[in-house]
VEXLUM-475420 format. One record per residue (C-alpha): residue in three letters; x, y, z negated. Coordinates in steps of 0.5 Angstrom, whole numbers, plus 500, padded with zeros to 3 digits. Example, Ala and Ser with C-alpha at 12.3 -4.5 7.8 and 13.67 -1.06 7.14 Angstrom:
2
Ala525491484/Ser527498486/
END
This chain:
276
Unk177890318/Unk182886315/Unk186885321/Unk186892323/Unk188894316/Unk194890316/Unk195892323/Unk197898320/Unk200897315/Unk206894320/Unk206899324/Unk208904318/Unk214899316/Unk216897322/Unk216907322/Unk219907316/Unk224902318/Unk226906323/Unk227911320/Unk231909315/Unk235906320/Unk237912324/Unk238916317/Unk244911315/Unk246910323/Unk245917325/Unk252919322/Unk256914324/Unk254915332/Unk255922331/Unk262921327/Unk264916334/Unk262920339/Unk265926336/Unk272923337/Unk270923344/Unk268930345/Unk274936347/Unk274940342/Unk270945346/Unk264940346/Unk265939339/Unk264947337/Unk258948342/Unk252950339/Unk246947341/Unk251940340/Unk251935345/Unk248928343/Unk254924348/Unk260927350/Unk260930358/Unk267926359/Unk270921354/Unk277922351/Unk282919348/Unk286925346/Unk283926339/Unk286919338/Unk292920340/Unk293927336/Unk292922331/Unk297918332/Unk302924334/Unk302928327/Unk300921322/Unk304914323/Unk297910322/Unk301904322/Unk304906315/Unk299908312/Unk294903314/Unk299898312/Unk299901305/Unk291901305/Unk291894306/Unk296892301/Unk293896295/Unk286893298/Unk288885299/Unk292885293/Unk286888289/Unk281883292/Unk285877291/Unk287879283/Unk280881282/Unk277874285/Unk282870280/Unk280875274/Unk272875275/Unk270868278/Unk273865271/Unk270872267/Unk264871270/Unk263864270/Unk265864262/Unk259870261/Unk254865265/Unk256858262/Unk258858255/Unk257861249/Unk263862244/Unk264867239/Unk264874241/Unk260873247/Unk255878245/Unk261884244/Unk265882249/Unk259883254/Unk258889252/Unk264893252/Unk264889260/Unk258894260/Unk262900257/Unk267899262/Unk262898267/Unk258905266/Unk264909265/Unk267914270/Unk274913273/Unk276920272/Unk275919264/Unk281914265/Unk286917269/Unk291921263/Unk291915259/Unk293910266/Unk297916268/Unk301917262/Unk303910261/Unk305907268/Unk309914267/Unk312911261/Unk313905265/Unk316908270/Unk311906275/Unk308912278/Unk309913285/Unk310905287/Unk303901289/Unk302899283/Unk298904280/Unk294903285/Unk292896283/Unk293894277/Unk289898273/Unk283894279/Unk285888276/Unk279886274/Unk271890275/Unk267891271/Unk261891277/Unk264884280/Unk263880273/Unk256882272/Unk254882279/Unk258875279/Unk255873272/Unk248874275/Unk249869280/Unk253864277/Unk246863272/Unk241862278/Unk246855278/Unk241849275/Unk244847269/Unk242840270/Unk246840276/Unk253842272/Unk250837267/Unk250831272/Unk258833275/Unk260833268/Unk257826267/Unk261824273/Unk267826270/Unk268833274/Unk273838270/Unk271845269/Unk275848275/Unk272842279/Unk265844278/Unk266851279/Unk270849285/Unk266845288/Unk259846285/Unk258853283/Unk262858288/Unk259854295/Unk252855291/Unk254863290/Unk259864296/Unk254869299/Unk254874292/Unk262872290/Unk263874298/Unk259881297/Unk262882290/Unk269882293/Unk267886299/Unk264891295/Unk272891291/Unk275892298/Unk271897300/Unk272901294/Unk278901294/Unk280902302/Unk276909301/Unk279912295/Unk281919294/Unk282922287/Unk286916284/Unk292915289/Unk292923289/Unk293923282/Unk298917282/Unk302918287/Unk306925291/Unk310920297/Unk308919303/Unk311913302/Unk306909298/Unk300913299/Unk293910303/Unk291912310/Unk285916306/Unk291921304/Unk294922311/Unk287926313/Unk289932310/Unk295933314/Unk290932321/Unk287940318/Unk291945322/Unk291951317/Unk293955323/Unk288952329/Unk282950324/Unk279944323/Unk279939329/Unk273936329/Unk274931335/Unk281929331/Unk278928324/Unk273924326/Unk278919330/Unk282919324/Unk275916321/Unk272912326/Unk279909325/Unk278909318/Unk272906318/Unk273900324/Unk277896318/Unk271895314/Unk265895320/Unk269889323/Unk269885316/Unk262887316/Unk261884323/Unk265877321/Unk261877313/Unk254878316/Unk252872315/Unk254870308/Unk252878306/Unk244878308/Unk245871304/Unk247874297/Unk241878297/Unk237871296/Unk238865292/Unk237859297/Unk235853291/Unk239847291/Unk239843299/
END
């Protein structure tokens, strides 16, 4: 009886698993193989599940009314330089919070907190006021220093940062280990995976944004390739849903191959291994 509960019980969470999977991957199929279609294919109704003859034209629409190469190099730029000042700013942050106690921690905790439940919608005027004053606006650099440091990737580094044994940080200092040794050497390898994922997390954000590069910028010259899809809708022709969905597998294919790359390291972040 035993048995045949516990086979059960597999069998529906190996369905719930399956169904979870297909509601999270149903919508990237859909959005690739749409950028297949013709565009007649892709208005028909009831719609095909796979295009009747494979096409390139909608990403080479793309290409025509968009220069993806520029707006794709400003993606990666605002994105990488995100990412780089935030692993200077967190690490060192997090690694304060989570190994030392000085005077202040507990209200300095709290404001990371505030910081940290605040909407970005709430910031903008102040934000935009001052890089106004600084003559700043319409430059890259709206678009990256006010990411400098997050809120999200200091706790969620502070969390695995504290998982470290205190006795092993003991035994590098009595070994005359620095501080940056230590946090070099013995801490970030024992919490690659969630420093990995934190940072992963901070380039996704970033490359996706939308409401603070419209706000920031109006030249074309400095604005992301998640600007550049208002200009793939044709007032006139309607939307072209093959080109649109090109446009975002296009989009999407950067983070998916770090994806590919990182997997490993991210699936580790998701338990702590002890010490080998």
């Amino acid at each position: 009886m035993y048995q045949l509960k516990k086979r059960i019980g597999n069998i529906i969470s190996t369905l719930l698993k399956f169904a979870l999977f297909i509601c999270f991957a149903f919508p990237f199929y859909w959005m690739v193989t749409t950028a297949f279609k013709s565009y007649q294919e892709s208005i028909a109704f009831p719609p095909t599940l796979w295009p009747h003859n494979f096409s390139w034209q909608a990403f080479i629409s793309v290409c025509q009314k968009i220069d993806i190469i520029h707006y794709f190099k400003n993606s990666i730029l605002v994105s990488t330089a995100v990412v780089i000042l935030q692993a200077f700013i967190n690490i060192p942050a997090a690694y304060g919070f989570a190994r030392y106690d000085f005077k202040g921690k507990k209200a300095m905790w709290a404001l990371v907190m505030v910081a940290f439940m605040i909407p970005l919608q709430i910031t903008f005027i102040p934000v935009y006021i001052m890089f106004s004053k600084v003559q700043l606006l319409n430059t890259l650099w709206p678009q990256i220093l006010p990411f400098a440091a997050n809120a999200y990737g200091i706790f969620l580094m502070r969390q695995a940062f504290m998982q470290v044994p205190e006795a092993l940080l003991e035994s590098a200092r009595m070994d005359n280990a620095g501080e940056f040794k230590t946090l070099f050497k013995i801490v970030l390898p024992m919490t690659k995976g969630s420093v990995i994922m934190a940072e992963l997390f901070s380039f996704i954000s970033t490359w996706n944004s939308y409401f603070w590069p419209l706000v920031m910028t109006n030249d074309d010259k400095v604005r992301p390739m998640t600007l550049a899809m208002q200009r793939l809708q044709d007032a006139n022709q309607g939307l072209q849903w093959p080109v649109l969905m090109a446009a975002n597998t296009l989009l999407v294919l950067p983070i998916f191959i770090i994806f590919i790359v990182l997997n490993k390291q991210i699936m580790s972040s998701f338990g702590y291994k002890g010490i080998k």
